[in-house]
C-alpha positions as a Python dict, from the first residue, in 0.01 Angstrom:
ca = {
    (1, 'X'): (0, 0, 0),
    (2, 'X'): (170, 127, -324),
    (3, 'X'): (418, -94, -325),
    (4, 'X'): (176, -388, -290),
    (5, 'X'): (17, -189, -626),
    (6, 'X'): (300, -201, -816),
    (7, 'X'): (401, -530, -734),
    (8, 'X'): (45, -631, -845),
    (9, 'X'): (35, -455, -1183),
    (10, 'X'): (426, -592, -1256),
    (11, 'X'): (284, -907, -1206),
    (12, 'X'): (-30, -851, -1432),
    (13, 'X'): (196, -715, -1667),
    (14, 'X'): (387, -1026, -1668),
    (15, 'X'): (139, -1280, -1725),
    (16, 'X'): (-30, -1066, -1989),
    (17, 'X'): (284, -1068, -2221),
    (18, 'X'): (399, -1332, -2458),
    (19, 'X'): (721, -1498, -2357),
    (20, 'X'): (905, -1350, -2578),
    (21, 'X'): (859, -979, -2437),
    (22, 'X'): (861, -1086, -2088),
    (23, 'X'): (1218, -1028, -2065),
    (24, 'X'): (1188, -646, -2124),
    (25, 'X'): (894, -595, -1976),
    (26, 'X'): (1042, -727, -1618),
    (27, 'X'): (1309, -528, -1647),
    (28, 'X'): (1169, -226, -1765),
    (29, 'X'): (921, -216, -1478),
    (30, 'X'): (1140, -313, -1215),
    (31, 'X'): (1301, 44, -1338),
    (32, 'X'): (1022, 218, -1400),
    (33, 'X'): (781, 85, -1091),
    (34, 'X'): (1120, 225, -892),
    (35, 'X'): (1161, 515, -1012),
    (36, 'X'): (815, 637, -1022),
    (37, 'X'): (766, 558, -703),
    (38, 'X'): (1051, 797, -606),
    (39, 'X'): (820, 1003, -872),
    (40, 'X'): (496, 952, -637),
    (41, 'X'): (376, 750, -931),
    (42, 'X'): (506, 376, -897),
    (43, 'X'): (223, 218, -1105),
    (44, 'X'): (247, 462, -1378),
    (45, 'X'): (651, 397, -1390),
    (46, 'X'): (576, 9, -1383),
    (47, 'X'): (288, 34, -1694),
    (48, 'X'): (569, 260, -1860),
    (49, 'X'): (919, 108, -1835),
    (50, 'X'): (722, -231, -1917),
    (51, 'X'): (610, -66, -2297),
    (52, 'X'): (1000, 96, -2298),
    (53, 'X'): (1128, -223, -2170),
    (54, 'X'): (952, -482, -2437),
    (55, 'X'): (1045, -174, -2727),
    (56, 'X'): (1369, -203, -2642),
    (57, 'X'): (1373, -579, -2629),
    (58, 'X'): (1253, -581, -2984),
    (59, 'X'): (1444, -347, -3139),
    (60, 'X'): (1730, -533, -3004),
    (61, 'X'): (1599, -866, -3139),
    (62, 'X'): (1549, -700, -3478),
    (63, 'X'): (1905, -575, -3471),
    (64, 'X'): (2011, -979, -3389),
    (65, 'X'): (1835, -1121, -3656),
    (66, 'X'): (1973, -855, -3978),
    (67, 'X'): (2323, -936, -3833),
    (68, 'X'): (2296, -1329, -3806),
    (69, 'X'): (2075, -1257, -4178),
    (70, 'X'): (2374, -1049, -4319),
    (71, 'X'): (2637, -1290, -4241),
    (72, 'X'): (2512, -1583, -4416),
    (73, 'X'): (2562, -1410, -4729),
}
């Protein structure tokens, strides 16, 4: 039964982000929705390593964009 939760909020979670962020998000809950439920807390991992996931994924595209900014110059 959790499993089937945390499959179903991954998948919420993935509709309900813009393309962009998807990328993080899925990966960041597949990590988090496993290990929270070695945690006892699957769902909470998911939610969580989604929001660390599409941080990440951001900061990452922000550190793209100064470098491919910088070099033009």
């Amino acid at each position: 039964m959790r499993s089937l939760m945390v499959v179903a909020v991954t998948v919420l979670l993935i509709v309900s982000t813009s393309a962009a962020g998807a990328k993080g998000c899925i990966k960041g809950a597949i990590a988090g929705g496993v290990a929270g439920h070695v945690a006892g807390h699957g769902v909470v991992g998911a939610a969580a390593g989604c929001v660390y996931g599409r941080h990440r994924a951001n900061q990452q595209a922000q550190q793209q964009q100064n470098q491919s900014s910088g070099q033009g110059k």
